[in-house]
C-alpha positions as CSV (number, residue, x, y, z in Angstrom):
1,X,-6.4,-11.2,-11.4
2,X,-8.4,-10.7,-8.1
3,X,-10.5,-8.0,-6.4
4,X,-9.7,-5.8,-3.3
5,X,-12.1,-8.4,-1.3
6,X,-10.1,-11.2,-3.0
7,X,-7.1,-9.8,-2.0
8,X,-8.2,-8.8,2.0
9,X,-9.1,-12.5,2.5
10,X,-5.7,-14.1,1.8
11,X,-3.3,-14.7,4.5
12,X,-0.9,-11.6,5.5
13,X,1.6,-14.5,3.9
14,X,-0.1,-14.5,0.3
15,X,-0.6,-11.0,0.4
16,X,3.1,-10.7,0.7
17,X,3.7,-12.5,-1.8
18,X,1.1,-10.6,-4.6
19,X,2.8,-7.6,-3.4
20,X,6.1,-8.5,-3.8
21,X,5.4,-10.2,-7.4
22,X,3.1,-7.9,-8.8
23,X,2.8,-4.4,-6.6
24,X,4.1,-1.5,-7.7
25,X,5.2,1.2,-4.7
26,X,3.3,4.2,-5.2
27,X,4.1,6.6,-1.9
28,X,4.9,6.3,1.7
29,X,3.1,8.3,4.8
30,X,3.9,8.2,8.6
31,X,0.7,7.7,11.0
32,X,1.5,7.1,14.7
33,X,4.4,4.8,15.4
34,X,4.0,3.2,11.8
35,X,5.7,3.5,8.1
36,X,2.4,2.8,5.7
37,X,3.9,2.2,2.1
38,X,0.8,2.7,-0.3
39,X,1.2,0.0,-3.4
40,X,-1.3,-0.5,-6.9
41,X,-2.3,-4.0,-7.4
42,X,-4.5,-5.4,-9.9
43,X,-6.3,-2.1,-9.9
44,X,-6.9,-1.3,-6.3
45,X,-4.1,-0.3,-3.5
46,X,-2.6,-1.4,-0.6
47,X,-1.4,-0.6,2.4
48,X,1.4,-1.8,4.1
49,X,2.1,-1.3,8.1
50,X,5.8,-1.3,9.1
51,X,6.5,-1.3,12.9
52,X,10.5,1.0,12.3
53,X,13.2,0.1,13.1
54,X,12.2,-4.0,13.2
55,X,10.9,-3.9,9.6
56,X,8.6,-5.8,11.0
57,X,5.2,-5.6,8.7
58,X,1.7,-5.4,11.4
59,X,-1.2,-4.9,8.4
60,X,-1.6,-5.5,5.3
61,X,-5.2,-3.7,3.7
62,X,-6.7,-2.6,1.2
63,X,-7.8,0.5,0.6
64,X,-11.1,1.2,-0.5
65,X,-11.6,4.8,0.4
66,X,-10.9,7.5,-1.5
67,X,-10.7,9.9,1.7
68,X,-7.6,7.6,2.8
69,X,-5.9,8.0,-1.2
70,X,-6.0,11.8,-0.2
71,X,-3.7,11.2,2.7
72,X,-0.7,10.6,0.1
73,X,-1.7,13.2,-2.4
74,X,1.6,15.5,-1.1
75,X,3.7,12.4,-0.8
76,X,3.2,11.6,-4.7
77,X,5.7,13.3,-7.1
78,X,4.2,13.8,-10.5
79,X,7.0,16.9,-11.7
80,X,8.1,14.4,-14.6
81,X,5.0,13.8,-16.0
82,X,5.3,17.4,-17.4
83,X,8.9,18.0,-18.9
């Protein structure tokens, strides 16, 4: 397993890769001209930048801010935890 700092030190490749492997998509928000997709790793989240319509990805980082977690409290659908 590795850490947020871990994780922000590997190549945009290896992150990729962790991601694809062992990410689990969490929510989605739009910000500017990007699509961020917001994934859980090992314990921490990530971000992921997609330029639209290349599906092109420009950043991958990870989030270590509480105040950024808030930005996809409306995005997250938690209706079937109750029924």
């Amino acid at each position: 397993m590795i850490t947020a700092l871990d994780f922000q030190n590997l190549t945009e490749d290896l992150k990729s890769y962790v991601l694809l492997n062992n990410g689990q998509h969490v929510a989605e928000r739009n910000y500017g001209i990007y699509n961020i997709q917001l994934y859980a790793v090992y314990g921490f989240f990530v971000e992921v930048y997609y330029l639209p319509g290349s599906d092109e990805i420009d950043q991958i980082l990870a989030v270590n801010s509480d105040e950024m977690l808030e930005l996809y409290l409306d995005a997250i659908d938690i209706k079937d935890i109750y029924y």
